[in-house]
C-alpha positions, 0 to 999 in steps of 0.5 A, spaced: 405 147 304 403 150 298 398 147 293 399 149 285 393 147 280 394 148 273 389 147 268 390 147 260 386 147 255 389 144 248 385 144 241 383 137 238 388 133 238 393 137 242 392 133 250 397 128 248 402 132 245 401 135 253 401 129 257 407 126 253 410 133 256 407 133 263 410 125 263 417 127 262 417 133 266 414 128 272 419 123 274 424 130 275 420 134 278 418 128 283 426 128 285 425 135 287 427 137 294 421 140 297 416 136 291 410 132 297 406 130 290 407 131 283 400 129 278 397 130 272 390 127 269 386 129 262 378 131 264 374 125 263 369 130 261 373 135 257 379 131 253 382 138 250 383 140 259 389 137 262 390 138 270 397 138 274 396 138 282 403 140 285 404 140 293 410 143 296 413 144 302 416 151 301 415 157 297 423 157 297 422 149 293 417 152 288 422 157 285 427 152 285 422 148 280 420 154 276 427 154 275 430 148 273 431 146 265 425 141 265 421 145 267 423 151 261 423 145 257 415 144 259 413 150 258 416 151 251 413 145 249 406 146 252 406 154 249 409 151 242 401 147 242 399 154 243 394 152 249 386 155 248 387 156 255 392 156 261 390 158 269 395 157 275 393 158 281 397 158 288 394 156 295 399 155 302 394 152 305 395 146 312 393 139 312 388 138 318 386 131 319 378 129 316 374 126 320 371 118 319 
């Protein structure tokens, strides 16, 4: 499983600019072939910083996201607020079970 966490920062004003654009790009990305989970939330600290958090099954499914139209429509839309800040980070990683 691959992990994505996505942090951006906006200026004032900006975060629902951003989760407007986060919520359009949701329901198709969730559709997608190898999408586990697909959210997003604003810091309830800090209003300007919005997170996304991604799982997939495959690297493979990964690239095929960053290649479809809503997700070229996405990054146009957050870069056109021109983010104080963009990070993301990947992680391949292996669900175990916690222990209760």
């Amino acid at each position: 499983m691959i992990i994505i966490l996505v942090e951006v920062g906006v200026k004032d004003g900006g975060s629902a600019q951003v989760r407007d654009a986060v919520a359009r790009m949701e329901g198709a990305t969730r559709k997608e072939p190898g999408c586990i989970t697909y959210a997003f939330s604003t810091d309830v600290s800090s209003p300007n910083t919005i997170r996304v958090t991604e799982q997939w099954n495959s690297l493979d499914d990964i690239k095929a996201h960053m290649a479809s139209p809503h997700m070229a429509q996405f990054q146009k839309d957050v870069m056109s607020l021109q983010p104080t800040s963009l990070s993301v980070k990947a992680y391949e990683a292996k669900e175990i079970e916690m222990p209760r």
